[in-house]
C-alpha positions in Angstrom: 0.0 0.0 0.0 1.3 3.4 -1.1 1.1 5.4 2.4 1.4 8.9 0.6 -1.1 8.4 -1.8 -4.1 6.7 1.2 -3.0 10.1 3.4 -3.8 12.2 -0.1 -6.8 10.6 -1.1 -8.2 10.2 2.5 -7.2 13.5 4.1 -10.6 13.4 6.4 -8.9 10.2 8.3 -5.5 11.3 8.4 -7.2 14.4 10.3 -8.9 12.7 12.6 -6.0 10.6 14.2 -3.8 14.2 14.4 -6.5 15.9 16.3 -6.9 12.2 18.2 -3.2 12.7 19.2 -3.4 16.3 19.9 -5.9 16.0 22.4 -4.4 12.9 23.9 -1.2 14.9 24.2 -2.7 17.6 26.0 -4.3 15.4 28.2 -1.0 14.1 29.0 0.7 17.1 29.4 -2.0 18.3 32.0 -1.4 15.2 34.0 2.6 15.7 34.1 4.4 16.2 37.6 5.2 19.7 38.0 7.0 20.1 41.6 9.8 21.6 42.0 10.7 18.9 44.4 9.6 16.1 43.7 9.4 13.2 45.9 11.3 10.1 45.2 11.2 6.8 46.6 14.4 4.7 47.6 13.9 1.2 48.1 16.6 0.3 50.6 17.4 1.1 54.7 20.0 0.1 56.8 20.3 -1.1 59.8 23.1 -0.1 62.5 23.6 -2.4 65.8 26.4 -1.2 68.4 28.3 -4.3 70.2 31.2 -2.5 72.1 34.0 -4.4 73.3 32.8 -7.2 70.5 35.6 -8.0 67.8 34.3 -8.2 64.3 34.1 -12.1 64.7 32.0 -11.7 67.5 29.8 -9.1 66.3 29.3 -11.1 62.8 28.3 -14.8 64.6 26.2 -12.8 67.4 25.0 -9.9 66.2 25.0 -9.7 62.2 23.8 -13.1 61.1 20.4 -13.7 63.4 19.1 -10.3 61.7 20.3 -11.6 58.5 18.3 -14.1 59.2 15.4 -12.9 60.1 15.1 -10.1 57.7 15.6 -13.0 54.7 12.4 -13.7 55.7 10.4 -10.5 54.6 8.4 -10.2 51.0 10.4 -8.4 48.2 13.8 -8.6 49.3 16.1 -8.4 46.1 20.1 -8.2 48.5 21.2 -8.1 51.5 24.7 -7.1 52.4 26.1 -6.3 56.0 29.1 -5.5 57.5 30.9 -6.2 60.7 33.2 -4.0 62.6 34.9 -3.9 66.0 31.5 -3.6 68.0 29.5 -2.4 64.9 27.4 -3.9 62.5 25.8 -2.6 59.6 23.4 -3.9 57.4 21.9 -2.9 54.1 18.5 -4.2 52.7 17.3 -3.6 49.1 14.1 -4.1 48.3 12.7 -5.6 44.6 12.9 -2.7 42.1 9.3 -3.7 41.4 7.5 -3.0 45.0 4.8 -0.2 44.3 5.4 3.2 46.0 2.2 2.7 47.6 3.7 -0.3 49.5 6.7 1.0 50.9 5.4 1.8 54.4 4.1 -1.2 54.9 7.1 -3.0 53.9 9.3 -0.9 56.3 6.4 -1.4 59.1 7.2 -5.4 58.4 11.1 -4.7 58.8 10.7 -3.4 62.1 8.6 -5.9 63.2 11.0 -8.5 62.2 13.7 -6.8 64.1 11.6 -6.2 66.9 11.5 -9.9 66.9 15.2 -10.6 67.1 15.7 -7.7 69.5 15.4 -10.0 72.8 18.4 -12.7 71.3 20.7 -10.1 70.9 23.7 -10.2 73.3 22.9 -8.3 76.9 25.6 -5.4 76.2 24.4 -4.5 72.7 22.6 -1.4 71.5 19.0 -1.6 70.8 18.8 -2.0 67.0 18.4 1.2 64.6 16.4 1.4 61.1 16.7 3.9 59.1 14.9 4.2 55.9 14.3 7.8 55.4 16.7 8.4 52.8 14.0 9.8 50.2 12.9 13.2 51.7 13.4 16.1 49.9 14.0 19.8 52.0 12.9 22.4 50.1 13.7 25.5 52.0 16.1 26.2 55.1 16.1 28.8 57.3 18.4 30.2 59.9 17.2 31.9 63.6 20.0 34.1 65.1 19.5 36.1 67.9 21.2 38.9 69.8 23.2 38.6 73.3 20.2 39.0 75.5 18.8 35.3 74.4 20.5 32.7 75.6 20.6 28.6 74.1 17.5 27.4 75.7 15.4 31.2 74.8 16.6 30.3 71.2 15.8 26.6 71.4 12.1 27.3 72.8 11.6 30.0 69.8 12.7 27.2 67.0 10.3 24.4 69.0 7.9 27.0 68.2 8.4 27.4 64.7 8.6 24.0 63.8 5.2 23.3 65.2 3.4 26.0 63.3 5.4 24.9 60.1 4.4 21.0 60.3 0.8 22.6 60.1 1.0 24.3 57.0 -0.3 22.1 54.1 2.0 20.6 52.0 4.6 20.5 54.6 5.7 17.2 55.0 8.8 17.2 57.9 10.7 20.1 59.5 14.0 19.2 61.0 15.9 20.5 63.2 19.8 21.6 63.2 22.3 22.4 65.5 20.8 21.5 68.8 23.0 21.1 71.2 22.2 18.5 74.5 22.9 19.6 77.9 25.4 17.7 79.9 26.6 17.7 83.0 30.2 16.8 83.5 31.4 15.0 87.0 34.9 15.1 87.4 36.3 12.4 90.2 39.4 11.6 91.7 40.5 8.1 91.2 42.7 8.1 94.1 40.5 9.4 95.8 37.8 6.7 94.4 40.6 4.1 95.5 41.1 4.7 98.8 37.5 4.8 99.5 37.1 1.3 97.8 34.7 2.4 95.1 35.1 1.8 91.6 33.8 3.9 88.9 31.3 1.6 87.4 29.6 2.0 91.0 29.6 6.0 91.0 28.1 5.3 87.3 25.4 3.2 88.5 24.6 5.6 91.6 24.0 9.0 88.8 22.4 6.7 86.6 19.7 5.7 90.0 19.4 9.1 90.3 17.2 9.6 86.7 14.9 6.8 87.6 11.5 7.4 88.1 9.3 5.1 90.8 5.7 5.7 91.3 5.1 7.0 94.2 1.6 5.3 94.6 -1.8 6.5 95.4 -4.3 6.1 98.5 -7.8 6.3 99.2 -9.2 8.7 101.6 -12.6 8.0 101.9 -14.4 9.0 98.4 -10.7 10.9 97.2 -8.1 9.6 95.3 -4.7 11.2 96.8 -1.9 10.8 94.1 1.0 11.1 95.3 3.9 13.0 93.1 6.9 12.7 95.7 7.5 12.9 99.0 9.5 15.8 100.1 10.9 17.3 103.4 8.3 19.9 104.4 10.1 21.5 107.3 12.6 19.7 109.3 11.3 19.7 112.5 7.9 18.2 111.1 9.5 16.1 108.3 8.9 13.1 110.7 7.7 12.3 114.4 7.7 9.5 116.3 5.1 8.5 119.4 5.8 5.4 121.5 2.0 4.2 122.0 1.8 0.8 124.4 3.1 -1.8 122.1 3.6 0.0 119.2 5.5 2.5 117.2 3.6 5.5 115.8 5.5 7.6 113.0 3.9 10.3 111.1 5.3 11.4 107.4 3.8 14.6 105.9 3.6 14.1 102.7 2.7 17.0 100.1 0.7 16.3 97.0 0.6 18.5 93.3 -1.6 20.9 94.9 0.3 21.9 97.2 -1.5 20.6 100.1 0.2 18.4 103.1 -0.9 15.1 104.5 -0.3 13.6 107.8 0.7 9.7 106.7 0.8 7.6 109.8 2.3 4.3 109.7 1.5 1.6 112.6 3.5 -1.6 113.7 0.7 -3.9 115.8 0.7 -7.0 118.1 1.2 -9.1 114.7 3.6 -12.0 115.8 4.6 -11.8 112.4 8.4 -10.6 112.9 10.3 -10.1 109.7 7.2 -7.4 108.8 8.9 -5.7 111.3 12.3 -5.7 110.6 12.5 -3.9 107.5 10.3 -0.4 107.5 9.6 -0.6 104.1 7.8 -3.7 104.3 5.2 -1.8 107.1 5.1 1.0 105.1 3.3 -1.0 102.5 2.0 -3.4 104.6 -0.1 -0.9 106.5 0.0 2.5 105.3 -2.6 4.7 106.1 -4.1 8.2 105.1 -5.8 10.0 107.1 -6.7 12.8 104.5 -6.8 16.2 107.1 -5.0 18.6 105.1 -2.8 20.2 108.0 -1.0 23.4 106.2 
């Protein structure tokens, strides 16, 4: 068939398919991404596990191979390659080229899960494991908050907390981050002869700060129809912090106790006739044993 001489002869069809494929085209065009930034999805995450003290051995037959494992076991994996250091392991996961974008969340949701599940089998001095798959997000604009000498770090700080949260609200916005924080520390400086001669080593001075951050509930007791919670227990003045009354048999103490109102308690604890001995011998044991609120707010 001469294709020059049908597109003469039959102009009215060689018309229709041109404005058939203009129209598609602009159809098409219309339906192009435009953003600036445009998302994009990377199909891989890593995962980081700290082992210190481990040698790369170590960290390779305890650490590295039961997540292999374990992560073999999700849908769409395409490679996995990992890493072992002297008390770091790495690990990368791809996922198929062919997962749907749609998908991705849920596939990263399974990875966690999985190494949620291996978490408890890793060795007792290991790091709790990291995944990190947020290697796709795209930051569009940065900005920069100085200030002059009369705001200090924490005036600053407070000021960019304050941003970001009206920023996150603003359609369209996806993440704001934060840069340059800086974490307060507080450094303790001891002696270690000092530390020697008093027989304490510095693991134990470690554990003692690290008691110190712990929080324990400090319960809550009925007073009739109101429920006292109790935030902490602190010296109100210290000739009333504490008083003890010898009554017959038994030992009466008083504690006054202050709750988040500000209002004082009177907390009376009792020993009685119980033959029951080791109940006595430890304080803490009658404290629970029979503590007792008498609810008359005294300040």
């Amino acid at each position: 068939m001469n294709l020059p001489r049908y597109s003469l002869d039959n102009a009215k069809v060689v018309y229709f398919f041109l404005a058939l494929l203009l129209v598609g085209g602009l159809i098409s065009f219309g339906q192009l991404g435009k953003k600036e930034d445009s998302p994009f999805v990377i199909k891989s995450a890593s995962i980081v596990t700290r082992y210190p003290g481990a040698t790369p051995e170590e960290v390779e037959k305890l650490v590295t191979e039961p997540i292999g494992r374990e992560i073999q076991s999700m849908r769409r994996v395409y490679k996995i390659t990992s890493e072992s250091y002297y008390g770091l392991s790495k690990i990368m996961i791809e996922l198929d080229p062919a997962t749907p974008a749609d998908e991705m969340p849920q596939m990263w949701d399974e990875l966690r899960r999985k190494v949620l599940n291996i978490q408890p089998q890793m060795p007792q001095d290991a790091s709790p494991i990291s995944v990190s798959d947020d290697f796709g997000d795209v930051f569009g604009i940065y900005y920069g908050l100085s200030a002059g000498e009369g705001f200090t770090y924490e005036e600053m700080r407070g000021w960019a907390q304050r941003i970001k949260t009206a920023l996150v609200t603003v359609k369209g916005v996806q993440k704001v981050t934060l840069f340059g924080e800086q974490s307060g520390v507080v450094n303790v400086y001891v002696s270690l002869s000092t530390l020697n001669n008093l027989f304490i080593t510095p693991s134990e001075v470690i554990q003692t700060l690290q008691a110190q951050n712990t929080l324990v509930s400090s319960g809550e007791k009925l007073a009739g129809e109101m429920q006292i919670k109790l935030i902490e227990i602190e010296v109100v003045e210290p000739q009333k912090s504490m008083k003890t009354t010898f009554i017959g048999k038994g030992i009466r103490i008083d504690i006054y106790a202050k709750d988040s109102d500000g209002n004082v308690y009177d907390i009376e604890m009792q020993t009685t006739e119980e033959t029951d001995l080791h109940l006595r011998r430890h304080v803490r044991k009658i404290r629970n044993w029979c503590l007792r609120i008498s609810g008359e707010r005294i300040l």
